[in-house]
N, C-alpha and C positions, 0 to 999 in steps of 0.2 A: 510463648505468649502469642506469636502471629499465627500457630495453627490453630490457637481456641478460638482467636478473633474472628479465623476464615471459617473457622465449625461453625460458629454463633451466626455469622454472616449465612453463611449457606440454609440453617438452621429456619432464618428468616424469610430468605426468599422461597424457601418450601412454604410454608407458612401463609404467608401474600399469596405466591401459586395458589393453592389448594384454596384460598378464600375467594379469590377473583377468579379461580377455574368454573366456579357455580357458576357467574355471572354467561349471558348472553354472548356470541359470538359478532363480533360488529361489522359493517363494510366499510374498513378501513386499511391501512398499508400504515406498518410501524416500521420505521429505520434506525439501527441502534450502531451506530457509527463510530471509526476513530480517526477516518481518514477523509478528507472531500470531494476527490475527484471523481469515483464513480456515484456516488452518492448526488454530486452537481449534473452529471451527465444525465444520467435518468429523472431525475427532476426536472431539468433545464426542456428533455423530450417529452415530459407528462405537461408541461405545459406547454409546450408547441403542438402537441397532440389533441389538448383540450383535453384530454384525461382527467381529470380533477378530484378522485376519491378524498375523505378526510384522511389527511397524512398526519405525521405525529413523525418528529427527528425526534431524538435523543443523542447527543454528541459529545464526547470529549470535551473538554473544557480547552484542553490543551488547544484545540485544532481555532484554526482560525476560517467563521463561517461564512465571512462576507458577502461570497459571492452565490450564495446556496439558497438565500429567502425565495418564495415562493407565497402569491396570494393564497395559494388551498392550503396550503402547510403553518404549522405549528411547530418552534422548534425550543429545546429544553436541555440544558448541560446534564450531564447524566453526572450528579453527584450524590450523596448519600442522600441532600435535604428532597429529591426528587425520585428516592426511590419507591417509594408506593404510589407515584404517577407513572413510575415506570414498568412496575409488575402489575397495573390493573390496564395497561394498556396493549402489554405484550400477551398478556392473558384473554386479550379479548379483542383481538385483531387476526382479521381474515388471514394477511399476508402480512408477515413479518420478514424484514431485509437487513441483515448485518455484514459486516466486512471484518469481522475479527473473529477471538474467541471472546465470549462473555458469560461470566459465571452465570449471571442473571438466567440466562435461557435453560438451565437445567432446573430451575424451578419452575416454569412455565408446566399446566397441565395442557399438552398438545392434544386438541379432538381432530376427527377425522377431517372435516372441514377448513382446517388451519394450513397454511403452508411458511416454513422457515425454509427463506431461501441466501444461502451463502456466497456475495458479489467476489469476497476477498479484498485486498489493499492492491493487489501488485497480478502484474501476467505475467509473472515469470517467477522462476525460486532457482538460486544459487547456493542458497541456503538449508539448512532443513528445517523442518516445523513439524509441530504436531506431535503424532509418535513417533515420524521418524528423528526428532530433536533427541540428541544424545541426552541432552542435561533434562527432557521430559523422563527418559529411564531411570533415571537417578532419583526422583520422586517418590514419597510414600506410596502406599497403597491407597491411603481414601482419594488424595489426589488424583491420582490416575484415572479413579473412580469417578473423580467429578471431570478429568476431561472430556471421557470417554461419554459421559451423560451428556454433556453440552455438545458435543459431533455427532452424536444419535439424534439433535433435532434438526439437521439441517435435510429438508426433504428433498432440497436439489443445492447444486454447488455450479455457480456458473464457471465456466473456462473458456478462454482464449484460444487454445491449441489440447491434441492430444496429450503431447508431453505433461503438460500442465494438470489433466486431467488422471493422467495417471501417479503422479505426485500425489493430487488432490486423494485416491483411492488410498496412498500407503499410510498419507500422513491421519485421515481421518477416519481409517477402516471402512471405506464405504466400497458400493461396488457399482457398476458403470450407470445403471438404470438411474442413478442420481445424479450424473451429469447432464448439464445443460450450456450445452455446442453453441452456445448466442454469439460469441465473443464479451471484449471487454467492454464495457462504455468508454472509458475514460479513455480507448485510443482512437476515438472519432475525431479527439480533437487533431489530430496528426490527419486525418484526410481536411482539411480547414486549411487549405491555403491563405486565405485571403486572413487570419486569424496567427495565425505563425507568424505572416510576415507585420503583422502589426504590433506583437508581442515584442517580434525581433528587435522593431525599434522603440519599444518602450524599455524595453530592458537595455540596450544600447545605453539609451539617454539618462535613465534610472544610473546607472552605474557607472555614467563617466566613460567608457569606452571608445575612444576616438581611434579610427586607424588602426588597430589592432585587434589581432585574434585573441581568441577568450579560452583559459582552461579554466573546466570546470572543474573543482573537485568535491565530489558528493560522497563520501564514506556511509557505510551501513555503523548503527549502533556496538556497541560492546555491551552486551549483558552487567559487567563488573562495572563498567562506568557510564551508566547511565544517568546519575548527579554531576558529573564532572567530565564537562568536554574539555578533550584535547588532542591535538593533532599528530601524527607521526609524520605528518611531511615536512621537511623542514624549508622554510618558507624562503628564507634570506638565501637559502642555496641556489632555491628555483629563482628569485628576481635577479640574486647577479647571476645566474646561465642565459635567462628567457626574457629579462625586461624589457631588451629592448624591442622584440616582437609580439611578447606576449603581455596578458592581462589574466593574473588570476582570481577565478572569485570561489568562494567558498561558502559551500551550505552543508550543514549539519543536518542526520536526523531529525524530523519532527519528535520521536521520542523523547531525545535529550531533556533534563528538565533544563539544562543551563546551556544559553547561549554561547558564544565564542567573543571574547574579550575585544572587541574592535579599535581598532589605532588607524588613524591615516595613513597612508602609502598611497603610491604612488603605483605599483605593482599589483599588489593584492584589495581587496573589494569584498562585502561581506553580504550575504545572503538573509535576511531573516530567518532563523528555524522554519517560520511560519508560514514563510513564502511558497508557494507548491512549486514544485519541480518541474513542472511542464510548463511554467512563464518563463525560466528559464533556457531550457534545452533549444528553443530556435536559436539562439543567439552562442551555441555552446558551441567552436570549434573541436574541440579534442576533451572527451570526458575519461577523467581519472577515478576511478571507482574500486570499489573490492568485491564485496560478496552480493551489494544491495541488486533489489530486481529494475536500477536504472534502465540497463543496458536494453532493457525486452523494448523499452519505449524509442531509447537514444537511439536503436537500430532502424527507427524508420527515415532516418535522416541521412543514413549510409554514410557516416563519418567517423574518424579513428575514436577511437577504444584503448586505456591504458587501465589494467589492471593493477592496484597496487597491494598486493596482499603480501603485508610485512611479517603478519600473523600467522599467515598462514595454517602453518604444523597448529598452533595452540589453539584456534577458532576448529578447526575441524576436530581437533582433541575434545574440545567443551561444548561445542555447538553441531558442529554436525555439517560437511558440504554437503554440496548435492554428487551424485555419482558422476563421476567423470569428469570434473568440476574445468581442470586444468584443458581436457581436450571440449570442451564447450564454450569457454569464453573466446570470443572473439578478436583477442588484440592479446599483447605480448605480457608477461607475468612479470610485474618486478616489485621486489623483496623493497630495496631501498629508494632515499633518494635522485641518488645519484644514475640509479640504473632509470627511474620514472626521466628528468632529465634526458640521457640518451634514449628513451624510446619519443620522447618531444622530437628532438634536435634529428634525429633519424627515423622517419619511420616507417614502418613497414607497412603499410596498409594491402589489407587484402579485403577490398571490395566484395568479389563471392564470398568471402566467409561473411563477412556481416550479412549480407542480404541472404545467404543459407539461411542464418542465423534467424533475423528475422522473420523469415515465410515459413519459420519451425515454428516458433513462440507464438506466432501472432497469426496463426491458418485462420483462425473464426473472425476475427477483427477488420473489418475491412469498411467500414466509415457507416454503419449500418447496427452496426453493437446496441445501442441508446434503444433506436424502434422497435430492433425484435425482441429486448427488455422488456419495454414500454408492452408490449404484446403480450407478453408472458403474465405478467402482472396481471391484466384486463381477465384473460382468461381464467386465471387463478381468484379472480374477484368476486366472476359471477361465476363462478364455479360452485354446484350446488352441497 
């Protein structure tokens, strides 16, 4: 039943495509989104630039957009009641901007004139994606066929670093003439002193934290429980080891559909899903993570790193790491909790590795990301 429904679906946005493909090409900039952060960044510099083309969001429903409005912008949940606002506008916009995959764009009739340019969600991957996603191999054939269509319209793929760029080449077949070296937006906000340390104490005061340091603990999603968070750290272990120095707070995936069950303590502190990750990381002492692209960002802060990857053997089994996974993380590997605990209570820090670490991931990024965007964009506007 759900591959007739995704034929039927697909079936239509061909369909819309080819009907809105007739239509006139507009000077406009369409963003079709599931994440806010670089999406706020270039926004945030089209309007401090005075750049002002007609914009058009499309976004997740999921994501919370708050802080994203914009006088020249227009913005619209991308749900089913919204999709022929959304193929007549994708179809008929100069410069189109996404940060994911979306079936939607393989209906799109791309003319010479058009540009699909791919920001991403993340500067960095521990992960794999794309084709090199193990569990994308495992996929029929029309599938593959329709990813493959949707990563043949991205006419440039922005990256942060080489590394990154050359991920970007395996996971979407493309080849280098499609990258574009800007860096990321969303890590300007990390040159913003004066923005960090304001966060730091809003987030302090938000959370109760008096007098103590903060773990963070951010986990990447599970494919298999994405309706149903739940934690492998065990929590009552870490507050009688760490309570009386520490303070833990906990954020979930935005993917999750379901939050985490919140109770009072005294110890532990609870993150909205929806809360972005970057209010929080000023105020993070020691971030506990696994596979997510945290770390690309946590690294400009040069502060410990504890990897917890419980899963390890079974996510690289079904998902896919990135190569060399174990000699590229930054901070010590640990399976349980107990061993997460002694990389707390001991730790090893190694300062050059994180900042190696950093000035690998993040070569393009350097507080300037947003403008040369902002730039690209103009260009590609009036671009004839």
């Amino acid at each position: 039943m759900k591959k007739i429904a995704i034929k039927l679906y697909m079936m239509m946005i061909q369909i819309l495509g080819f009907v809105f493909g007739r239509f006139p090409v507009q000077q406009k900039v369409v963003m079709l989104i599931s994440f806010s952060e670089n999406p706020t960044a270039v926004l945030r510099e089209m309007d401090k630039l005075h750049f002002t083309p007609e914009t058009i969001v499309f976004y997740d429903p999921r994501m919370n957009v708050d802080g994203m409005s914009r006088n020249f912008m227009r913005s619209l949940p991308k749900t089913k009641a919204n999709l022929i606002r959304l193929m007549f506008h994708l179809s008929t916009a100069k410069v189109v901007v996404t940060d994911n995959y979306f079936a939607e764009l393989a209906g799109v009739k791309w003319r010479e004139n058009m540009t699909c340019v791919q920001i991403w969600h993340a500067n960095g991957a521990l992960k794999k994606f794309g084709w090199e996603d193990k569990a994308a191999q495992k996929r029929s054939e029309s599938d593959k066929k329709r990813f493959q269509a949707v990563y043949q319209t991205f006419s440039k793929v922005l990256v942060g670093s080489d590394e990154m760029g050359d991920i970007f080449k395996r996971s979407f077949l493309l080849d280098d003439a499609r990258l574009l070296k800007l860096g990321v937006p969303r890590t300007d906000y990390y040159f913003d002193e004066a923005t960090l340390a304001l966060n730091k104490q809003i987030g302090l005061e938000k959370y109760g934290i008096n007098g103590k340091k903060v773990l963070l603990y951010a986990p990447t999603f599970r494919d298999e429980a994405l309706s149903e968070t739940k934690l492998a750290l065990d929590i009552a272990a870490m507050k009688q080891a760490l309570g009386e120095e520490y303070k833990l707070l906990l954020k979930v995936h935005p993917s999750m559909v379901s939050d985490l069950e919140k109770t009072q303590d005294d110890f532990c502190v609870y993150a909205d899903k929806e809360t972005e990750i970057e209010a929080l990381l000023p105020m993070t002492d020691v971030l506990i993570t696994d596979y997510s692209s945290i770390p690309f960002e946590f690294s400009f802060f040069e502060k410990p790193m504890i990897f917890f990857a419980y899963d390890l053997e079974e996510y690289d089994g079904n998902r896919g790491l990135a190569d060399h996974y174990l000699e590229t993380i930054p901070g010590p590997l640990c399976k349980t909790t107990a061993e997460v605990i002694e990389a707390v209570q001991n730790p090893a820090v190694d300062l050059e590795q994180i900042r190696a670490f950093g000035a690998k991931w993040n070569k393009y990024s350097d507080g300037e990301s947003s403008k040369r965007f902002v730039d690209f964009l103009q260009v590609e506007l009036d671009r004839e």
